[in-house]
C-alpha positions in Angstrom: 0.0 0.0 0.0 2.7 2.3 1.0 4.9 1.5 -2.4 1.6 2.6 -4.6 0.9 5.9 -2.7 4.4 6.1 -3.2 3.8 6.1 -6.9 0.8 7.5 -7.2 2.2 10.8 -5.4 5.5 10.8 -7.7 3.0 10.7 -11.3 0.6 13.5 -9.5 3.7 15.6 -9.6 5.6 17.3 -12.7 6.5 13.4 -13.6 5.9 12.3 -17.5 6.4 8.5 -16.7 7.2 6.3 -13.7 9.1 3.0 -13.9 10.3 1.1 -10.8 13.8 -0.7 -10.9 13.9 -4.2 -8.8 17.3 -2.6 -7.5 16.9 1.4 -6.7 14.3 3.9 -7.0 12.0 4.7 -9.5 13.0 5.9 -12.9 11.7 9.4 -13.3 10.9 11.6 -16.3 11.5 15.3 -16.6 11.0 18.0 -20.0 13.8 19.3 -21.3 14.4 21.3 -24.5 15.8 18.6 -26.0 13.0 15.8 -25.4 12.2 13.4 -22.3 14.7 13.6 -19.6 15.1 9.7 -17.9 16.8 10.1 -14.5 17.4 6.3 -13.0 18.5 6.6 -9.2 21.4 4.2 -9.4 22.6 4.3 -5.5 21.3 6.3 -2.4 22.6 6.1 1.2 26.0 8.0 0.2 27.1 10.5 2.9 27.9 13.6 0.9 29.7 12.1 -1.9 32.0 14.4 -3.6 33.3 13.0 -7.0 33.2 9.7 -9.1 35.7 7.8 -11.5 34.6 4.7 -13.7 36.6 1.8 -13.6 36.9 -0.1 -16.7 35.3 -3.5 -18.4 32.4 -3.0 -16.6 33.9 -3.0 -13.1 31.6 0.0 -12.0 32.7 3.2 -10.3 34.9 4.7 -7.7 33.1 7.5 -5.4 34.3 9.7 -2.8 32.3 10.2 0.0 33.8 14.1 2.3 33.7 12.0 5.5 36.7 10.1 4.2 35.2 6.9 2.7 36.2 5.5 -1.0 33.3 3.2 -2.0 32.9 1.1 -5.5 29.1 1.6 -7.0 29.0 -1.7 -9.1 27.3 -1.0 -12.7 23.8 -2.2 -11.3 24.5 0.1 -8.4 25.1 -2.0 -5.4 27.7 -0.4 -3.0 30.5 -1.5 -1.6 31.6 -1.3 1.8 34.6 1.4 2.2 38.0 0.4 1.1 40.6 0.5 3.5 44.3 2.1 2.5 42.1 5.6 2.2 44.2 8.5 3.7 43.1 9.9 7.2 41.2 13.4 5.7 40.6 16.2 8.0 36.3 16.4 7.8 35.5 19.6 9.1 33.1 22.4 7.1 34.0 21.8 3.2 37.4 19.6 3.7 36.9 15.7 3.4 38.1 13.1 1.0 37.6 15.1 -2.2 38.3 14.1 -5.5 39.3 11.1 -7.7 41.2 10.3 -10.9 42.4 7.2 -12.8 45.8 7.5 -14.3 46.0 7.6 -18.2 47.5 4.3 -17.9 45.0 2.6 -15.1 44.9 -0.6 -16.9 48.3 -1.4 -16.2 49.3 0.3 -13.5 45.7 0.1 -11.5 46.9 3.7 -9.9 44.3 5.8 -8.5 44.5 9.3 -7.4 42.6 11.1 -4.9 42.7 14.9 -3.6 41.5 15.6 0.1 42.0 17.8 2.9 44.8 17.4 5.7 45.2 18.8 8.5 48.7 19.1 10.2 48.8 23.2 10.0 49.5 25.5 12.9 46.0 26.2 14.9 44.5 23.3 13.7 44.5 24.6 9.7 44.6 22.7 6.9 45.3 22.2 3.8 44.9 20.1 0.0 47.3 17.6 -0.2 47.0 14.6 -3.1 48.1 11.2 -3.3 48.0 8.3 -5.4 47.8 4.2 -4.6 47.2 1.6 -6.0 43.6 -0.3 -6.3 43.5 -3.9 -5.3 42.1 -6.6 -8.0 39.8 -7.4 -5.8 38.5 -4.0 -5.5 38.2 -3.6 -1.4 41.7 -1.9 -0.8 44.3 0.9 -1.7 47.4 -0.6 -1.5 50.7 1.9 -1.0 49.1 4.9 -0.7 51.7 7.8 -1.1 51.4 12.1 -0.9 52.7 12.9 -4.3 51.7 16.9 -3.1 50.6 19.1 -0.5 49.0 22.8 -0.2 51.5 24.9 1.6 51.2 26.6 3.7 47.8 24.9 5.1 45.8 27.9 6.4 42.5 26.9 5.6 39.8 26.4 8.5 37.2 24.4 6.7 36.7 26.6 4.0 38.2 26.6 -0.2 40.3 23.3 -1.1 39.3 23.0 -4.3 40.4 21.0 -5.4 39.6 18.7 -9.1 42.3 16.6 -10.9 42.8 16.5 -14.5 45.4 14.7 -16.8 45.9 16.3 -19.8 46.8 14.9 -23.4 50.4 14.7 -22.5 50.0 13.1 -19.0 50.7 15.7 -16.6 48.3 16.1 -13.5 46.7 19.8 -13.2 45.3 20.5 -9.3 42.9 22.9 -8.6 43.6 24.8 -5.5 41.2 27.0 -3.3 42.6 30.3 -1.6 41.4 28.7 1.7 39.0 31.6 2.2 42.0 33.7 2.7 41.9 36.3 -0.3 44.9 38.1 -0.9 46.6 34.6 -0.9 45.4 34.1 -4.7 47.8 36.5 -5.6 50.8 35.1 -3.4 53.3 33.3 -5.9 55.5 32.4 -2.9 52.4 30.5 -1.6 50.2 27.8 -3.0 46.5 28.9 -2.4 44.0 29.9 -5.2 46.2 28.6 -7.9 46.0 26.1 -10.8 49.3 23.5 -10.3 51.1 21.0 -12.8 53.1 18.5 -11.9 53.7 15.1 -13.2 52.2 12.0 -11.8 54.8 11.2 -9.1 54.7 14.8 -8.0 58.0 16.2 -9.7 57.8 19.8 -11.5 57.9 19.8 -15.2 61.2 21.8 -15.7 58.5 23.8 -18.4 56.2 25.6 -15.8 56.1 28.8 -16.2 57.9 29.9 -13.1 60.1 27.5 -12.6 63.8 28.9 -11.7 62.4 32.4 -10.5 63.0 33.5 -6.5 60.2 32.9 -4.5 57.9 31.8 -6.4 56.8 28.0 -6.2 57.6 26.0 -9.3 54.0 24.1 -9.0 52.2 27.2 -10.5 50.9 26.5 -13.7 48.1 29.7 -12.8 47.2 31.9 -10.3 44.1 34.1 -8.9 41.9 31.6 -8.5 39.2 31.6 -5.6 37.5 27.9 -4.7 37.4 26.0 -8.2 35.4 23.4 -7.4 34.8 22.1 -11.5 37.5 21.1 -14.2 38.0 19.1 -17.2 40.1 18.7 -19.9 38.2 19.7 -23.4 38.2 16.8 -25.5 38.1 18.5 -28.8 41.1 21.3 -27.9 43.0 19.8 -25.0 42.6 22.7 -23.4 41.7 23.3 -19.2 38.8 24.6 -18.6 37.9 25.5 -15.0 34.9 26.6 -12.9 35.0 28.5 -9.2 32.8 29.8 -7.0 32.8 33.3 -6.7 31.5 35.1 -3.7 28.0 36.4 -3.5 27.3 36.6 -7.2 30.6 36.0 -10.0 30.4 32.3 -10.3 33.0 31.7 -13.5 34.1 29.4 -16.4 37.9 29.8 -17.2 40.0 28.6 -20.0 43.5 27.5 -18.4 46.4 29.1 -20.1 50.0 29.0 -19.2 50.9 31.7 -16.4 47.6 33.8 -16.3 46.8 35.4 -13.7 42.7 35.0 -13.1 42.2 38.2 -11.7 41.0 37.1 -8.1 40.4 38.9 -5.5 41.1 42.3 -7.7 38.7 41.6 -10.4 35.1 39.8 -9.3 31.3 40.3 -10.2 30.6 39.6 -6.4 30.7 41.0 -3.4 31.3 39.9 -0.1 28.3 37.9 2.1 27.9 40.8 4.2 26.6 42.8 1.3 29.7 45.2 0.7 32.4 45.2 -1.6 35.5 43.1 -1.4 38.3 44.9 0.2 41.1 44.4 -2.6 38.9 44.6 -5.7 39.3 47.5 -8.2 36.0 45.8 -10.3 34.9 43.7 -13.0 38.2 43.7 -14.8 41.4 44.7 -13.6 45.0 45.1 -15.9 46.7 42.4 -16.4 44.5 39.8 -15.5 42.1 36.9 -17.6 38.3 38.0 -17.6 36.2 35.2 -17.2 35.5 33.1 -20.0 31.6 33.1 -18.9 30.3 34.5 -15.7 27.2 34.0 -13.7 26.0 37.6 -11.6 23.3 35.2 -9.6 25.8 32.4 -8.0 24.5 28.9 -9.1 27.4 27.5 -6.9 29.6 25.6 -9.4 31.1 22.4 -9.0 31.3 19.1 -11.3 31.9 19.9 -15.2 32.3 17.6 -17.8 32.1 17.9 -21.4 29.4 15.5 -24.0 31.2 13.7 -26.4 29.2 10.9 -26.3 27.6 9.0 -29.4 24.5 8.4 -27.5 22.8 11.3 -26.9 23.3 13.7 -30.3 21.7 16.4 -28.8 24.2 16.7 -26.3 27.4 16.7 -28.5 29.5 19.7 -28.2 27.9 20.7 -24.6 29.1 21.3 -21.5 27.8 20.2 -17.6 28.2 21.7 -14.7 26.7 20.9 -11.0 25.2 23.6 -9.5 25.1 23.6 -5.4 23.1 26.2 -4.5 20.6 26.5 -7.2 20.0 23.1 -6.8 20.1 21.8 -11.0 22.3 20.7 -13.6 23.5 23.4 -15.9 23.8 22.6 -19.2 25.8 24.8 -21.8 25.6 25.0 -25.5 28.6 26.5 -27.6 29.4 28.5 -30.8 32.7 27.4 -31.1 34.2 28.4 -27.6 31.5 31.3 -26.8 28.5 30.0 -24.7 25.5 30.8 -26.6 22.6 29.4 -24.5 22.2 28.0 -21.6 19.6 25.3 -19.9 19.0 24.4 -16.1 17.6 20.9 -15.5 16.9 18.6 -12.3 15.4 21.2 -10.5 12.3 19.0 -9.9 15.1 16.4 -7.5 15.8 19.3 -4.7 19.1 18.4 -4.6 22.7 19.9 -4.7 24.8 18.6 -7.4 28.5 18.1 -6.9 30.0 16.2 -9.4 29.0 15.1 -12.9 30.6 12.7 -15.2 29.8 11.0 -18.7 30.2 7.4 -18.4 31.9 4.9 -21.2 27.9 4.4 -22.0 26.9 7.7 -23.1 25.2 8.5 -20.5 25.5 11.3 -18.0 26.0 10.4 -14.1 25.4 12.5 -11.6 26.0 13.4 -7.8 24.4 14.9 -4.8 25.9 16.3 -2.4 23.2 15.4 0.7 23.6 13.1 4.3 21.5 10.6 1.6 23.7 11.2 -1.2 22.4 9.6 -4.5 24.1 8.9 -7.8 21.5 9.2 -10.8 21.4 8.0 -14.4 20.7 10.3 -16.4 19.5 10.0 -20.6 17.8 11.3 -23.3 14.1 9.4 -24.0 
């Protein structure tokens, strides 16, 4: 009786169709401009889960859950217990076990990489550090886990890690680094806070970054004045970084990556501060010699998760790009005239639910976080 009010409630609602899985919750359907959205809940019962990596041959997924726990999501969506070998992560406000990331060469090497935030600074700060392990063949362990890099210095008190990874065409690992709610730090070249770092995949600087060799600067830098990018991916069809961050209230961003920029933060920023008046440092929109953003949001959606659609499946999709959206509670979904964002929709509003990572599987389809106590992982297709 309960399980057909149940039902009955969901297809009174917005809801085109109902369908109900033997192994999850129902299959819902949503309009879109593009035709009949199908989103399948694949897993619930994650505790704020943070980012997802899919295994190959079928093996399922890897997903992060901020408390500190790595969990495999098997491709009918049964969950694993947490795998032990997981670094200890310092869980306080927005610092956990963040993201995760296959090397290029995961087949052989079975080498995964996850970001998170340590603690270990003076007063009880912290910062991102990143380290890499290797996954068992039986898929319940991390084996020879090792740092590979660390935030310095850690000043963050629960606030701005970041922190994506990325490998690029030529292997090297980009990090995505928050200022650690600590402004002026973005501009700091001495200091590794709102920046954008390369490094290869045992941690060692590429002799090319662009400040390697000069005084006080750390050699990591690959860009700087950056605030809390929380999205990044690498764009299939020009190998180029693109980036998202949070701005403050209002100035949410997309930026393209390029060599030694400097991305303007906290000088330049559509927002203001939370209190309502300006930030301190900033001289406005734009300031000289820094990057505008590439596309810029005045109303924060509260970026996180990108990935780009260059599936087969879906051809309506091809050429766009996703990003969750925490505080606005959807999936934003951008269309392009070459690199220029002509249009823009919102879906999954109807869910209620913060979205913090999205990822195209090897299927074509598009899978989805939430960031929630009852995190889910959805399925989600074209009709």
């Amino acid at each position: 009786m309960l399980r057909k009010t149940l039902l009955a409630t969901l297809c009174a609602s917005a809801l085109i169709t109902v369908t109900a899985p033997a192994f999850a919750a129902p299959t819902q359907s949503f309009q879109s401009e593009q035709g009949t959205l199908e989103v399948t809940t694949m897993t619930k019962g994650l505790e704020h889960p943070w980012a997802l990596a899919f295994l190959p041959d079928r093996q399922g997924m890897l997903v992060t859950e901020r408390p500190g726990n790595l969990r495999v999501i098997s491709a009918d969506g049964k969950l694993s217990a947490p795998l032990s070998g997981v670094p200890k992560v310092w869980a306080k406000g927005q610092g956990g076990l963040l993201d995760v990331a296959l090397s290029p060469d995961f087949k052989q090497d079975r080498t995964v990489y996850l970001s998170y935030a340590e603690g270990g600074g003076e007063g009880d700060k912290a910062g991102t550090a990143v380290g890499r392990g290797r996954l068992s063949d039986d898929l319940t362990a991390i084996k020879d886990f090792k740092v590979i890099f660390r935030q310095e210095p850690k000043l963050s008190l629960g606030n701005h890690f970041g922190s994506r990874l990325v490998f690029d065409r030529d292997g090297y690992l980009f990090i995505t680094l928050g200022e650690n709610n600590d402004r002026p730090t973005a501009q700091d070249l001495d200091k590794l806070q709102g920046k954008v770092v390369r490094i290869y995949p045992d941690g060692k600087v590429p002799d090319d970054n662009p400040f390697v060799g000069q005084a006080g600067v750390r050699p990591e830098i690959w860009s700087y004045g950056q605030r809390n990018p929380q999205g990044a991916a690498l764009n299939p069809w020009t190998g180029t970084l693109w980036e998202n961050e949070h701005g403050p209230q209002g100035g949410d961003e997309i930026n393209i990556i390029e060599r030694g920029k400097n991305y303007g933060w906290p000088m330049a920023t559509h927002g203001i501060n939370y209190s309502g008046q300006p930030i301190p440092e900033a001289k406005g929109k734009t300031a000289e010699g820094t990057v505008a953003p590439h596309h810029v949001w005045e109303k924060s959606p509260g970026l996180s998760g990108m990935a780009f659609y260059d599936g087969d499946r879906f051809k309506a999709w091809q050429h766009n790009v996703f990003i969750g959206a925490l505080v606005s509670q959807e999936l934003i979904r951008l269309q392009f005239d070459g690199d220029k964002v002509v249009h823009e929709e919102r879906l999954l509003g109807e869910l209620n639910k913060r979205i913090r990572d999205v990822r195209q599987g090897p299927d074509g389809y598009l899978y989805v976080l939430t960031d929630e106590d009852d995190g889910a992982l959805y399925k989600v297709g074209l009709k």
